[in-house]
Backbone atoms as SQL, in Angstrom:
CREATE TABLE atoms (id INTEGER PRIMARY KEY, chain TEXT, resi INTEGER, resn TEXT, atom TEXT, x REAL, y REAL, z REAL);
INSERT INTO atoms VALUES
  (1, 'A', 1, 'UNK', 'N', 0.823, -1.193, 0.000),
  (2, 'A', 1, 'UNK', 'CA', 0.000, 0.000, 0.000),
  (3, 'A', 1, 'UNK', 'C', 0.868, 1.257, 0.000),
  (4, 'A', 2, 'UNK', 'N', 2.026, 1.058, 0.797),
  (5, 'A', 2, 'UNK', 'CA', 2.953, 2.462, 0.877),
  (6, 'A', 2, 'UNK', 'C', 3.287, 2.644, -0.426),
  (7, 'A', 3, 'UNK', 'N', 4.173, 1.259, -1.204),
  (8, 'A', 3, 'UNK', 'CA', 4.726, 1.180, -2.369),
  (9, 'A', 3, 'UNK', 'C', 3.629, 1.939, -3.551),
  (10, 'A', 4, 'UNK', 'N', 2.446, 1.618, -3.306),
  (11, 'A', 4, 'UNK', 'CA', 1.452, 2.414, -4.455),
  (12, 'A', 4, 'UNK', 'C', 1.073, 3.760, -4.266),
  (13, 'A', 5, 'UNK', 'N', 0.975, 4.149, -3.138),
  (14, 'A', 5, 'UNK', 'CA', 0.845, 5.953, -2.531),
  (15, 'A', 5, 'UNK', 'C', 2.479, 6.527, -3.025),
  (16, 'A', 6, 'UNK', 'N', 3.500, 6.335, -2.946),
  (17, 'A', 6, 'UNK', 'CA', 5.045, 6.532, -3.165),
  (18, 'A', 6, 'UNK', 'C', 5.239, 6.472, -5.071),
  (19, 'A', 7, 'UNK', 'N', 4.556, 5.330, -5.331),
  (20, 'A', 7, 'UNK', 'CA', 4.347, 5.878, -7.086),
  (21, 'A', 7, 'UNK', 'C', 3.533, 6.740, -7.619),
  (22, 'A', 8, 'UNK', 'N', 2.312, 6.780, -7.051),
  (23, 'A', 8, 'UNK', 'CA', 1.302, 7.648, -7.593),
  (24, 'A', 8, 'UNK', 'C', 1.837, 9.247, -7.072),
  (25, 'A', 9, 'UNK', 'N', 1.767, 9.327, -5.764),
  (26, 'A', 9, 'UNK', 'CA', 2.533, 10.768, -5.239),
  (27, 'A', 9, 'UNK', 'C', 3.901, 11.246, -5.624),
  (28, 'A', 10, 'UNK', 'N', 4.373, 11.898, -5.917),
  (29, 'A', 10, 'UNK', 'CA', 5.536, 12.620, -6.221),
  (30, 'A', 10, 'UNK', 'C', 6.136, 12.980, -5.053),
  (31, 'A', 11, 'UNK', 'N', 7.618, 13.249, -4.449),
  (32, 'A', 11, 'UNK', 'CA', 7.996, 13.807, -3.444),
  (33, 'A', 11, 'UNK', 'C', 7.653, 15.405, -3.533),
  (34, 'A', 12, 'UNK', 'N', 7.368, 15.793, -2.062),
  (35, 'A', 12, 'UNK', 'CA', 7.973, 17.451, -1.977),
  (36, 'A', 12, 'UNK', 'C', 9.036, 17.748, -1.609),
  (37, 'A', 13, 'UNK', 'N', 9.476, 18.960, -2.185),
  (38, 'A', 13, 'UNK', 'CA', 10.355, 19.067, -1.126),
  (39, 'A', 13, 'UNK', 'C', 9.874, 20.431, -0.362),
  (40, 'A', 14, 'UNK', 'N', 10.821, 20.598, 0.906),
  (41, 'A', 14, 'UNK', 'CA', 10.615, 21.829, 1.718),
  (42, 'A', 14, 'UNK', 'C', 11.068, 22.913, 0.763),
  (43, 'A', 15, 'UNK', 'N', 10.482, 23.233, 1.626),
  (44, 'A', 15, 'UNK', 'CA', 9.945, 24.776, 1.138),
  (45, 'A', 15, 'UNK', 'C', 9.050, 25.166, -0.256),
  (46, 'A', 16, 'UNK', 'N', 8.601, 23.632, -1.155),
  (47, 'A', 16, 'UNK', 'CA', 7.929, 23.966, -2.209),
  (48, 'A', 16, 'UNK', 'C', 6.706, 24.788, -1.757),
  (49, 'A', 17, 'UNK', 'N', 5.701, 25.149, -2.149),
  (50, 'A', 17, 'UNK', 'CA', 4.244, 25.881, -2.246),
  (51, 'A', 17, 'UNK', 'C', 3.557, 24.590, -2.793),
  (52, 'A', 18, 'UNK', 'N', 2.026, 24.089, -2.006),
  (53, 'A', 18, 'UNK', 'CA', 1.195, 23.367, -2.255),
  (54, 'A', 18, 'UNK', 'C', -0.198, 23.735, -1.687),
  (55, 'A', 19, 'UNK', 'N', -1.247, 23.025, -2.893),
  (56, 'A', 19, 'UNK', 'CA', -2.868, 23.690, -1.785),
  (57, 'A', 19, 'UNK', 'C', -3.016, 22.680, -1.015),
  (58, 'A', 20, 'UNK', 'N', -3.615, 22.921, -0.114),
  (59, 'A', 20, 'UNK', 'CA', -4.284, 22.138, 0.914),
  (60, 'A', 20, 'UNK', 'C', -5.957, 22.080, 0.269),
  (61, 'A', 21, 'UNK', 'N', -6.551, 21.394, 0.453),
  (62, 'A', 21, 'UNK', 'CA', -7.727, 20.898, 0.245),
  (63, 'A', 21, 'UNK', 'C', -8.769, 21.479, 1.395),
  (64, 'A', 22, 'UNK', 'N', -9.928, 22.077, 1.420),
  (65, 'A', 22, 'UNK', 'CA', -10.337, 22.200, 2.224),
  (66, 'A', 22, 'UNK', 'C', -11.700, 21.916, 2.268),
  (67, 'A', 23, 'UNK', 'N', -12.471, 20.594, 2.926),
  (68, 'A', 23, 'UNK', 'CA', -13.400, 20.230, 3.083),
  (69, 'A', 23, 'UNK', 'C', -14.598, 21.041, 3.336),
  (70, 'A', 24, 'UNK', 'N', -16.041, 20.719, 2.425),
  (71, 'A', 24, 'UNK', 'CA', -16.753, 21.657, 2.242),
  (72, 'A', 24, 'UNK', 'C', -17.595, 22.053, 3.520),
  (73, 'A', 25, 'UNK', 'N', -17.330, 21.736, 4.777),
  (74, 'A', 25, 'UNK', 'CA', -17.832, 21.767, 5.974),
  (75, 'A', 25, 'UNK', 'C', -17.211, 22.983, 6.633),
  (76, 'A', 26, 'UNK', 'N', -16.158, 22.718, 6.243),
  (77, 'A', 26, 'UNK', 'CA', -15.022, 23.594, 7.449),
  (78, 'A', 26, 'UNK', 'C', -14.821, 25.585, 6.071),
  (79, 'A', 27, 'UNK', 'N', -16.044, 25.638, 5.053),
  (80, 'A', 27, 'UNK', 'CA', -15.288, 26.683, 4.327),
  (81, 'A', 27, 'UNK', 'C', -16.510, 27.019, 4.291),
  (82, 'A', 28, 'UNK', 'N', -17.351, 28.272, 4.032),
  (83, 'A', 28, 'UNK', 'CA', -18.402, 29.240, 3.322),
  (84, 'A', 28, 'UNK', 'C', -18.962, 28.890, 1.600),
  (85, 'A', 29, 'UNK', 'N', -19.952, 29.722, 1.300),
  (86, 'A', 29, 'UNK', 'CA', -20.511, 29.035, 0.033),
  (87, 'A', 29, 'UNK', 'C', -19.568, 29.789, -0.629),
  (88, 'A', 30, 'UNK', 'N', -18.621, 31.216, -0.843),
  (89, 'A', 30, 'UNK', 'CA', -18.194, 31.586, -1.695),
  (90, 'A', 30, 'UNK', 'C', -16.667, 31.632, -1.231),
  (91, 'A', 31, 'UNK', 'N', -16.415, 30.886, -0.349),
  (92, 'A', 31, 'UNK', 'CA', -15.085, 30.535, 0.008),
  (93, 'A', 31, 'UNK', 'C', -14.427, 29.892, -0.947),
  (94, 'A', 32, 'UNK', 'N', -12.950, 30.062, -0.926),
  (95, 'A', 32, 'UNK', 'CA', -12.026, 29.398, -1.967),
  (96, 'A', 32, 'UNK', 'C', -11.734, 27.624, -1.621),
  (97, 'A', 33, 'UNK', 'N', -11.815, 26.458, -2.344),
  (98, 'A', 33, 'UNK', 'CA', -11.809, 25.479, -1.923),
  (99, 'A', 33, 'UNK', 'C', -10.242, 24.727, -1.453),
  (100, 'A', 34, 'UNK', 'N', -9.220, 25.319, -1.511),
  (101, 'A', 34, 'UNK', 'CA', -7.910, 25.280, -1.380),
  (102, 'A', 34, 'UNK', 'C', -6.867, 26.417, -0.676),
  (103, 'A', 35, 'UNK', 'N', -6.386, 26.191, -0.001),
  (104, 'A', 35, 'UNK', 'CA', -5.411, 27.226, 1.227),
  (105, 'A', 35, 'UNK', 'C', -4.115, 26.774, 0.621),
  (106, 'A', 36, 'UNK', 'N', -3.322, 28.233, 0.250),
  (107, 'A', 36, 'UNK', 'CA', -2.181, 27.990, -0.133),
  (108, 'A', 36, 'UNK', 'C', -1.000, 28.015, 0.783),
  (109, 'A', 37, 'UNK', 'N', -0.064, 26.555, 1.028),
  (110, 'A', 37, 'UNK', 'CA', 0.886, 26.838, 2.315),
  (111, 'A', 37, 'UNK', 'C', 2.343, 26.138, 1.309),
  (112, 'A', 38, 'UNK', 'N', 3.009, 26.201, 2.634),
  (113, 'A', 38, 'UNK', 'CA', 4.639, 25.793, 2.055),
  (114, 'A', 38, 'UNK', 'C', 4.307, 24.955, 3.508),
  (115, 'A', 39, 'UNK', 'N', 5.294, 23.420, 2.411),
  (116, 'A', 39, 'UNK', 'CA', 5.872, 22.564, 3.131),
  (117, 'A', 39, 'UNK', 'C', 7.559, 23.333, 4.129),
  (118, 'A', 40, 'UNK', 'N', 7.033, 22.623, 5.477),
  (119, 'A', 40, 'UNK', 'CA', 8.335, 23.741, 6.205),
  (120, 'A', 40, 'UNK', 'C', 9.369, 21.996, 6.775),
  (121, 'A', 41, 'UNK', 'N', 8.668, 20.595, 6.860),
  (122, 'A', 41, 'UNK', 'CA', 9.461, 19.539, 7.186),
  (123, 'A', 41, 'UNK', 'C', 8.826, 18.844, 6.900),
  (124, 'A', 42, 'UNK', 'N', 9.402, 17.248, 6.538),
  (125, 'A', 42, 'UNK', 'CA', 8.929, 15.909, 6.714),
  (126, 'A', 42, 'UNK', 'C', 9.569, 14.850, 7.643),
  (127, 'A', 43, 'UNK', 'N', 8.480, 14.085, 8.267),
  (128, 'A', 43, 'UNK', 'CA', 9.108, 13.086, 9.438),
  (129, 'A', 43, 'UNK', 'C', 8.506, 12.428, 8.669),
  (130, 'A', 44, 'UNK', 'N', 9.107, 10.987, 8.328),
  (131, 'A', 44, 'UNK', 'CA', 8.299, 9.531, 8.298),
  (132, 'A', 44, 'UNK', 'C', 7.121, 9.633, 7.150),
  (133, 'A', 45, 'UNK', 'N', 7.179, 10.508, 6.093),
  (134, 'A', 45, 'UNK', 'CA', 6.157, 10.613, 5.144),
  (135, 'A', 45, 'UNK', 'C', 4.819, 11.194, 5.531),
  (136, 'A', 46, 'UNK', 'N', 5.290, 12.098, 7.039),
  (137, 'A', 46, 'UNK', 'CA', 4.603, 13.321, 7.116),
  (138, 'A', 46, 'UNK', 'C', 5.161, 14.512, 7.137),
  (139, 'A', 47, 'UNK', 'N', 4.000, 15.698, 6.444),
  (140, 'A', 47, 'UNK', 'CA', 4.301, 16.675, 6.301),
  (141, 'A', 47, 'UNK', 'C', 4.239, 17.879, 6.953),
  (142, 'A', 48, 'UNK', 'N', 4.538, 19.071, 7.701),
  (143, 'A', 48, 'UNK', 'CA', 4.141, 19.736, 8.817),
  (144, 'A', 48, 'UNK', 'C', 4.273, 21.011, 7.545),
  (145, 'A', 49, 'UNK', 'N', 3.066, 21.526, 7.180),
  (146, 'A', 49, 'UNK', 'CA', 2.438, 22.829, 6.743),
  (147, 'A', 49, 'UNK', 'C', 2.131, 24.375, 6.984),
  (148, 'A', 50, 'UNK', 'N', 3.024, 25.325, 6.368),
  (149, 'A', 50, 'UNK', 'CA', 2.501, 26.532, 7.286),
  (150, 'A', 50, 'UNK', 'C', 1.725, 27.269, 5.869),
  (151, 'A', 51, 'UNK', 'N', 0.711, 28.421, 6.470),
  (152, 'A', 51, 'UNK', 'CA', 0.170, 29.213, 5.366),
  (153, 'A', 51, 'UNK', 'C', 0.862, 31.074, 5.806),
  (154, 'A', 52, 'UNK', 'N', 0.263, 31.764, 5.312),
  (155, 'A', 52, 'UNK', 'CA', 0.978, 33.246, 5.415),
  (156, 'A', 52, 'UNK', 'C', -0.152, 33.729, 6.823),
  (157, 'A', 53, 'UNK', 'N', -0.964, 32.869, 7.379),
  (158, 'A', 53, 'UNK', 'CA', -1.862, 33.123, 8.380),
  (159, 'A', 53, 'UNK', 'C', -0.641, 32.430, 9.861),
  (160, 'A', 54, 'UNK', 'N', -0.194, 31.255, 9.339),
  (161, 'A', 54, 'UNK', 'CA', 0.093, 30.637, 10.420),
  (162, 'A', 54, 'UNK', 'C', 0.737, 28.885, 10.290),
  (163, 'A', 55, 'UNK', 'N', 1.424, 28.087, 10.919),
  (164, 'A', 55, 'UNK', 'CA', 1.343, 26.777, 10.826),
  (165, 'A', 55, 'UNK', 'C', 0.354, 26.148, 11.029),
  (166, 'A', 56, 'UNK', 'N', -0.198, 25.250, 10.172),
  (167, 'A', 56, 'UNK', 'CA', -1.402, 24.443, 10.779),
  (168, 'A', 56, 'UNK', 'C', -0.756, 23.323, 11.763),
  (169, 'A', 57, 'UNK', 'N', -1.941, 23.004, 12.676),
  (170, 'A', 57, 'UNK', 'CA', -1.781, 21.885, 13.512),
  (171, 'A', 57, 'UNK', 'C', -1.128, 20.929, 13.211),
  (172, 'A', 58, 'UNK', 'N', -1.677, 19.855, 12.563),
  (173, 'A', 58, 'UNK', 'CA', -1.393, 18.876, 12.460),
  (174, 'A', 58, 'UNK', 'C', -0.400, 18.667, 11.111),
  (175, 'A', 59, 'UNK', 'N', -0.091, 17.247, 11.231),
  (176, 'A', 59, 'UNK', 'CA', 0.856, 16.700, 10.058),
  (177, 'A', 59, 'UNK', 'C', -0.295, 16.050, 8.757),
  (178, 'A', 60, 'UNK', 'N', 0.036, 16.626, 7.754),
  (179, 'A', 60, 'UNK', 'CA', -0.396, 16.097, 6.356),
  (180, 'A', 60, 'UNK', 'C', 0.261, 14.653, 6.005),
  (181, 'A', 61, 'UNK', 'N', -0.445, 14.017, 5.735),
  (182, 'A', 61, 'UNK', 'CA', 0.031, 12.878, 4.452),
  (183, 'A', 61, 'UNK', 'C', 0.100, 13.654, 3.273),
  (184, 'A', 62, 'UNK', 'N', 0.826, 13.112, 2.028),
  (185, 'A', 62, 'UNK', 'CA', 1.049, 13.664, 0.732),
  (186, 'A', 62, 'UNK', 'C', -0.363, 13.381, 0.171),
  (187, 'A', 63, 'UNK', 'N', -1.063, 12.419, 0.049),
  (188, 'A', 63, 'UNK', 'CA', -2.469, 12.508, -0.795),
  (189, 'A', 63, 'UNK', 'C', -3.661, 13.652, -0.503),
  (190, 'A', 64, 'UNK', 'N', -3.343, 14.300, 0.630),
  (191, 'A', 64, 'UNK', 'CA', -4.002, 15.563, 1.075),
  (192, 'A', 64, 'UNK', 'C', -3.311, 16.958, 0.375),
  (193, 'A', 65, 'UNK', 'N', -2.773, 16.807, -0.096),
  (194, 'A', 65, 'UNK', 'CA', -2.181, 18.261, -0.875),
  (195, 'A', 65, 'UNK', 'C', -2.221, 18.331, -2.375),
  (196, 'A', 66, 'UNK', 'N', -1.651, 19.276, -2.892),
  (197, 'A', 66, 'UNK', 'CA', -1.087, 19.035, -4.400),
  (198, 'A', 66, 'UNK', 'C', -0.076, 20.110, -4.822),
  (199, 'A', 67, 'UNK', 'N', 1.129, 20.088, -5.317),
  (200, 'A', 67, 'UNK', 'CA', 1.560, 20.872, -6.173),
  (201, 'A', 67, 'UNK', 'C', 0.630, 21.671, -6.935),
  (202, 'A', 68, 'UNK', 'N', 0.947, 22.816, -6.496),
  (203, 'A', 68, 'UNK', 'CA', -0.060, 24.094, -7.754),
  (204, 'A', 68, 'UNK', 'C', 0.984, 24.356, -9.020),
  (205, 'A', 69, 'UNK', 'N', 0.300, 25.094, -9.717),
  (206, 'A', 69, 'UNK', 'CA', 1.070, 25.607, -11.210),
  (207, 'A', 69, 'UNK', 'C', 1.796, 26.771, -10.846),
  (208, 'A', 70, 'UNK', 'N', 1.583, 27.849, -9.709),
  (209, 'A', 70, 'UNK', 'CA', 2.874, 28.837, -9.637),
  (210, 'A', 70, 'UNK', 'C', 2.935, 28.404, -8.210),
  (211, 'A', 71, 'UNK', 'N', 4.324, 29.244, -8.278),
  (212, 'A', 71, 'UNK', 'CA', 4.760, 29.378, -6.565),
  (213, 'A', 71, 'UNK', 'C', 5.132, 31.143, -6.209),
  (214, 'A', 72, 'UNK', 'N', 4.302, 31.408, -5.108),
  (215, 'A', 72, 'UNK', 'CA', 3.588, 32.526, -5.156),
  (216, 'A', 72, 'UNK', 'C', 3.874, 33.313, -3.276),
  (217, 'A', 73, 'UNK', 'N', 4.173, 31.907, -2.754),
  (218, 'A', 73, 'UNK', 'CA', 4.286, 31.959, -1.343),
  (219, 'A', 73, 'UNK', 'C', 5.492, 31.570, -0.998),
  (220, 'A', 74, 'UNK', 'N', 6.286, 32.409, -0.194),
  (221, 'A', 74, 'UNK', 'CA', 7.949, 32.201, 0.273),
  (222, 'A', 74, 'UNK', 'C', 7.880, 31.799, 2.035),
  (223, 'A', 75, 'UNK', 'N', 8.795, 31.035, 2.256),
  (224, 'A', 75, 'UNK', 'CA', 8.396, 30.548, 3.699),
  (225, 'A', 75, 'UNK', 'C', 9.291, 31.352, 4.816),
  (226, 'A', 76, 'UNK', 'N', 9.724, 32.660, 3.941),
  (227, 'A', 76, 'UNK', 'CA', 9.777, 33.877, 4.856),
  (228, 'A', 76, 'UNK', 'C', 8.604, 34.543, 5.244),
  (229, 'A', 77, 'UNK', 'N', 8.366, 35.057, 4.718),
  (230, 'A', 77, 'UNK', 'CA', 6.594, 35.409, 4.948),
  (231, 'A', 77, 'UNK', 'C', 5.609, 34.843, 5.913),
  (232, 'A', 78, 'UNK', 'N', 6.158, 33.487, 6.898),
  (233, 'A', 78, 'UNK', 'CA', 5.206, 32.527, 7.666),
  (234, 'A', 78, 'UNK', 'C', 5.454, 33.066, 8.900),
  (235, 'A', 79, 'UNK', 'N', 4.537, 33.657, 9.890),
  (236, 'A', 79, 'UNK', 'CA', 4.595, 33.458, 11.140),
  (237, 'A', 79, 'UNK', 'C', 4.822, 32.313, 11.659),
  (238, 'A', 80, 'UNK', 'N', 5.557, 31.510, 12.443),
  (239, 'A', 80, 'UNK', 'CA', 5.740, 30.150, 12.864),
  (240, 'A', 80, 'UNK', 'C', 5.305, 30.327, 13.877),
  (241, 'A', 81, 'UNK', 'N', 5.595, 31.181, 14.784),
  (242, 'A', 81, 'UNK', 'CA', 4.691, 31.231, 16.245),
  (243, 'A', 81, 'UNK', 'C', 3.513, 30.786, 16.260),
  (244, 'A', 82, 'UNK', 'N', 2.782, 31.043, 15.103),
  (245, 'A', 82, 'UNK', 'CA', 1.503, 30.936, 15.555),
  (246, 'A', 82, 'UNK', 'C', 0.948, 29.077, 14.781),
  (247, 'A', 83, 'UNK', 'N', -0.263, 28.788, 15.791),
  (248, 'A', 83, 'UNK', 'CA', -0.577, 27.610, 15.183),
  (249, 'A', 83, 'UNK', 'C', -2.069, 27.905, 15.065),
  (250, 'A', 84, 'UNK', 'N', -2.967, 27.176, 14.058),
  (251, 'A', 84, 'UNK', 'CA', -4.156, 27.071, 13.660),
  (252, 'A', 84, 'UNK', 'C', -4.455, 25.905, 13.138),
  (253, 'A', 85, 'UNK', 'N', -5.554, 25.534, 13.157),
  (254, 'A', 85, 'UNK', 'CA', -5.911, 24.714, 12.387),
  (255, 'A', 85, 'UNK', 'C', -6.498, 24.860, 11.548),
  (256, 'A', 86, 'UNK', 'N', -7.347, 24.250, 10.370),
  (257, 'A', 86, 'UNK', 'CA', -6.846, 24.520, 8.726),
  (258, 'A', 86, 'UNK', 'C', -8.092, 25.052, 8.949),
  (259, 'A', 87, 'UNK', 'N', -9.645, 24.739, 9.619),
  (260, 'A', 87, 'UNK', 'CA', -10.500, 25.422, 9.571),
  (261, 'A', 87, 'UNK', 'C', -10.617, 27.093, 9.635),
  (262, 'A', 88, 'UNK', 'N', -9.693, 27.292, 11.137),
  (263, 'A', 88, 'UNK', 'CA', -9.574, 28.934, 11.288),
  (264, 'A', 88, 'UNK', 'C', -8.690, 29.158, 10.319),
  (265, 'A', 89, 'UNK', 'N', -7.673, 28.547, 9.200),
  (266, 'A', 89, 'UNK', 'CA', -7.302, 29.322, 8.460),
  (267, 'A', 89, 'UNK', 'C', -7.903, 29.745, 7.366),
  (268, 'A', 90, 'UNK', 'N', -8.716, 28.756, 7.143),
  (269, 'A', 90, 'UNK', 'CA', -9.760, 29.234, 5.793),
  (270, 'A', 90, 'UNK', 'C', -10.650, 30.053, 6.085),
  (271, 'A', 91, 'UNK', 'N', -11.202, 30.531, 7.141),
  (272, 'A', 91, 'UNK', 'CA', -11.605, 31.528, 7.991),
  (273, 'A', 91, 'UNK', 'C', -10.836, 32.781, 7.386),
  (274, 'A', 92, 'UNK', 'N', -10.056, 32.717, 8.330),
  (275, 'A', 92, 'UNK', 'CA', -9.482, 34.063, 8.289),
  (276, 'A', 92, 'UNK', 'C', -8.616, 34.265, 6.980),
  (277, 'A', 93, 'UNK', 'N', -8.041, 33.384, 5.675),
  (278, 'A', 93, 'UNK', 'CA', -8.095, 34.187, 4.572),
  (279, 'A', 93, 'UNK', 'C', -9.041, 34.383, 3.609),
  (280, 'A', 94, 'UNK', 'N', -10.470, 33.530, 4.111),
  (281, 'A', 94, 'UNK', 'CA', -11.308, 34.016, 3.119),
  (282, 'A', 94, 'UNK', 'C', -12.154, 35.296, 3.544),
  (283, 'A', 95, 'UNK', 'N', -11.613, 35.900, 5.113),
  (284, 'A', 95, 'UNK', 'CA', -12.266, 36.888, 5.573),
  (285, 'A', 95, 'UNK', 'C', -14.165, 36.352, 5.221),
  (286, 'A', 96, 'UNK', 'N', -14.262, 35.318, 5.965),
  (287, 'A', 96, 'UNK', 'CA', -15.320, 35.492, 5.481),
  (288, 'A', 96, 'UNK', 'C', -15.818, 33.922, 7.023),
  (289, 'A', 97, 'UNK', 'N', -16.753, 34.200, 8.153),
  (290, 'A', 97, 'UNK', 'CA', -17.328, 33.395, 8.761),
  (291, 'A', 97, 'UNK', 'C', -18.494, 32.918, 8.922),
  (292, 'A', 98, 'UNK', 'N', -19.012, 31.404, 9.587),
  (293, 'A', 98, 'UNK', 'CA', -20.323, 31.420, 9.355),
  (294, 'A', 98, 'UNK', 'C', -20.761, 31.448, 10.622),
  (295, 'A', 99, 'UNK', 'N', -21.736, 32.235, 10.536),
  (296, 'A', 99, 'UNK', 'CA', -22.256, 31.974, 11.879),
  (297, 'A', 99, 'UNK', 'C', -22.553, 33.440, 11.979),
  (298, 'A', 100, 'UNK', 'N', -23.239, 34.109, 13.350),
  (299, 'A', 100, 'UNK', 'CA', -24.076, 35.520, 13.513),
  (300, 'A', 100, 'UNK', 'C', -23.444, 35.894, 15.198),
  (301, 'A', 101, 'UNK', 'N', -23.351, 37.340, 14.702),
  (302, 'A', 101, 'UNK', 'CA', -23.197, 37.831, 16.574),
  (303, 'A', 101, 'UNK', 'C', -24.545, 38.225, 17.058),
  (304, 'A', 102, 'UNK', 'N', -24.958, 38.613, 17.809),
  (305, 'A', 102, 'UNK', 'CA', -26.347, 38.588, 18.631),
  (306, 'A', 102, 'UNK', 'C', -26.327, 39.147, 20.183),
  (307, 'A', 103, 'UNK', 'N', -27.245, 40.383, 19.770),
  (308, 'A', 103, 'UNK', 'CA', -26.658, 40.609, 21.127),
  (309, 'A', 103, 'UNK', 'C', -27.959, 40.170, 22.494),
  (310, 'A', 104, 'UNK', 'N', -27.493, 39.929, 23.751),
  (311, 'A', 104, 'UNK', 'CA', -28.227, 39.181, 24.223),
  (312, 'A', 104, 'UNK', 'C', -28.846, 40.777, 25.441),
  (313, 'A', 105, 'UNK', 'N', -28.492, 41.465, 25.372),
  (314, 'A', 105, 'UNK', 'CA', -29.164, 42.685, 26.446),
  (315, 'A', 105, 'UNK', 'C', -30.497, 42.921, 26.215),
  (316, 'A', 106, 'UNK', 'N', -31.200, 42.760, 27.449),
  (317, 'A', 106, 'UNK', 'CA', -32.893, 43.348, 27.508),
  (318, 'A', 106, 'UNK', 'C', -33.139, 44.618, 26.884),
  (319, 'A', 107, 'UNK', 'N', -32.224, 45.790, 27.437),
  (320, 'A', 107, 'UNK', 'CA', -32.449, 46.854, 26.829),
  (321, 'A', 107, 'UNK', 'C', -31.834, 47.328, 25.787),
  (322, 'A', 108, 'UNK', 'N', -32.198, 48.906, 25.295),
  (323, 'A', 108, 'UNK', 'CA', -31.024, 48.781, 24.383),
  (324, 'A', 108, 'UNK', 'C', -29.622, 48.776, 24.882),
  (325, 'A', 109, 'UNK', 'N', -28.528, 48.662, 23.638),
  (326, 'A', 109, 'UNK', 'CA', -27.448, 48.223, 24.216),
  (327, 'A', 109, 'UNK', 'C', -26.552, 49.780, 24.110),
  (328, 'A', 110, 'UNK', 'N', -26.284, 50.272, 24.847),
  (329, 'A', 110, 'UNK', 'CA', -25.504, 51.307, 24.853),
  (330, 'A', 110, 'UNK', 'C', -23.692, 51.227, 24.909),
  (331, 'A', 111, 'UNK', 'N', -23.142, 50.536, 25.668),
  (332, 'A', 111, 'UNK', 'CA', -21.999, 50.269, 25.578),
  (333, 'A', 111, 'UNK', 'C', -21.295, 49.607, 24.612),
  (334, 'A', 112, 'UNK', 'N', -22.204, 48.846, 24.272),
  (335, 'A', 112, 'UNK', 'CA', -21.608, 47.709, 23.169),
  (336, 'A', 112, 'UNK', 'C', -20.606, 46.646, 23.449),
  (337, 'A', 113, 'UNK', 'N', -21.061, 46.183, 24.977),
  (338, 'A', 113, 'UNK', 'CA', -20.060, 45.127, 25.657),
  (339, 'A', 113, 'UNK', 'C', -20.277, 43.957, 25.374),
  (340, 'A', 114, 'UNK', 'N', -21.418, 43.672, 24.795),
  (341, 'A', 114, 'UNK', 'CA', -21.826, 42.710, 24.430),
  (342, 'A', 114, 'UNK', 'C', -21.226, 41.541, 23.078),
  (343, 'A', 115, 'UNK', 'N', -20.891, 42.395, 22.501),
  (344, 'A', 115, 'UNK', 'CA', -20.254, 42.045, 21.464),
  (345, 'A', 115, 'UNK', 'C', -18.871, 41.901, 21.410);
């Protein structure tokens, strides 16, 4: 099974630019379906991913990504401090969330603490 994932997949290497895939749960209706990051290491035929938002959490397998047609993203540009996971990153570069604020005060709201 490794031997057939290892032919079909191509190696990366670090520091190439690849999309991440992003499942239609975790993105908006006019959200982009792919987050563009750079491979930053590989352990053991996993991959540890950062985007220009942040590193994501977890480690990728190679069948979760793909080589894009340009490279557009430099892995100077990466905050490493920070970690996210791939949901809040598609979040915050599609500037775009789901869900509503609401404010919960009986009266009107004058301060605006609520929010």
């Amino acid at each position: 099974m490794l031997q057939h994932s290892c032919s079909k997949y191509s190696k990366v290497e670090i520091g190439q630019n690849v999309l991440v895939k992003i499942a239609d749960v975790d993105r908006g209706c006019l959200a982009p379906g792919n987050v563009l990051a750079v491979v930053l290491f590989e352990r053991e035929d996993l991959y540890q991913l950062a985007t220009s938002t942040g590193v994501l959490k977890k480690l990728y397998v190679r069948n979760k990504f793909q080589p894009p047609q340009t490279t557009t993203l430099a892995s100077s540009d990466i905050p490493i401090d920070k970690k996210f996971s791939l949901r809040t990153v598609a979040a915050k570069e599609s500037n775009s969330v789901q869900g509503f604020l609401r404010c919960n005060c009986r009266k009107q709201c004058g301060d605006k603490k609520c929010n």
